[in-house]
C-alpha positions, 0 to 999 in steps of 0.5 A: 965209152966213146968208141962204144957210140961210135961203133954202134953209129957206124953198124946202125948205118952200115946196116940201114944202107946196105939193107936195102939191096940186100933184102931186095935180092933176098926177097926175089930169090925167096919167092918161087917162080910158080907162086899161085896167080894173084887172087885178083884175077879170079875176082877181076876176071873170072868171078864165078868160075871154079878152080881147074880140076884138069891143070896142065903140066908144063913139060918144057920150057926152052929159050930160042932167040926172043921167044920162049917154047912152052910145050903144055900136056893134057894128063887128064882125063878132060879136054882142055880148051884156051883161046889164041891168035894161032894154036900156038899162041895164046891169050897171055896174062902178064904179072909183075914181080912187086913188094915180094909178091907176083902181081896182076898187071896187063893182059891180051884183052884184044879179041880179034883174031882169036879162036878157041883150041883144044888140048885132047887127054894125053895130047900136048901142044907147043905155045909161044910166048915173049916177054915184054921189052920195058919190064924185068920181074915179069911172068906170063900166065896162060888161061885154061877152061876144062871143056863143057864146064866152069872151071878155068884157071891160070897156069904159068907158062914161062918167068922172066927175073 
């Protein structure tokens, strides 16, 4: 009876120490990358706007050195309008990886220097994007408005893990 108590203390323990990494990992492999933007963006920033009907796709993503290239299609029939400091680099929402769920943290408030572009139907455009130097679990997100309407909404451009 004995050993019984001990086994069971011995898988008790096992158990709770190791779960900790475990469900952390599993929890982060399980969620996928392209979760929809966190809620609190609408309702933070662009209250009152409808969702996009227009959503670019993503056509590639590519790693050179310390940025990523982001080539972003406009497959719609509207234009697709985003703001930047150049054509290719816009205006970037940061989300981090917490509690299982990718959540608003920051995002390129500053507005000097920036200028409203156009992605025409069936055209595309390369966009520039890094990630920050102090986080891990990040993802970058990208603003998109269909011209001369109130629809915008957030597209994940690139996720760091």
């Amino acid at each position: 009876m004995k050993s019984i108590h001990w086994l069971l203390v011995l898988m008790f323990t096992f158990c709770f120490v190791t779960g900790v990494t475990a469900e952390d990992q599993r929890v982060r492999l399980t969620i996928p990358p392209e979760q929809i933007p966190d809620p609190a963006w609408r309702r933070e920033y662009f209250e009152g706007t409808l969702p996009l009907k227009n959503r670019p796709q993503i056509i590639s993503r590519k790693r050179v050195q310390d940025e990523i290239h982001v080539v972003v299609k406009n497959s719609g029939q509207t234009s697709l309008e985003y703001e930047g400091t150049f054509s290719d680099g816009i205006r970037l929402y940061q989300e981090i990886f917490r509690r299982g769920l990718w959540r608003k943290a920051n995002w390129d408030w500053c507005g000097t220097g920036k200028a409203d572009y156009s992605i025409l139907p069936g055209q595309s455009v390369q966009l520039t994007v890094r990630f920050s130097d102090e986080e891990r679990g990040e993802r970058l997100l990208g603003k998109f408005t269909e011209a001369g309407t109130n629809r915008c909404g957030l597209i994940v451009l690139a996720t760091e893990e």
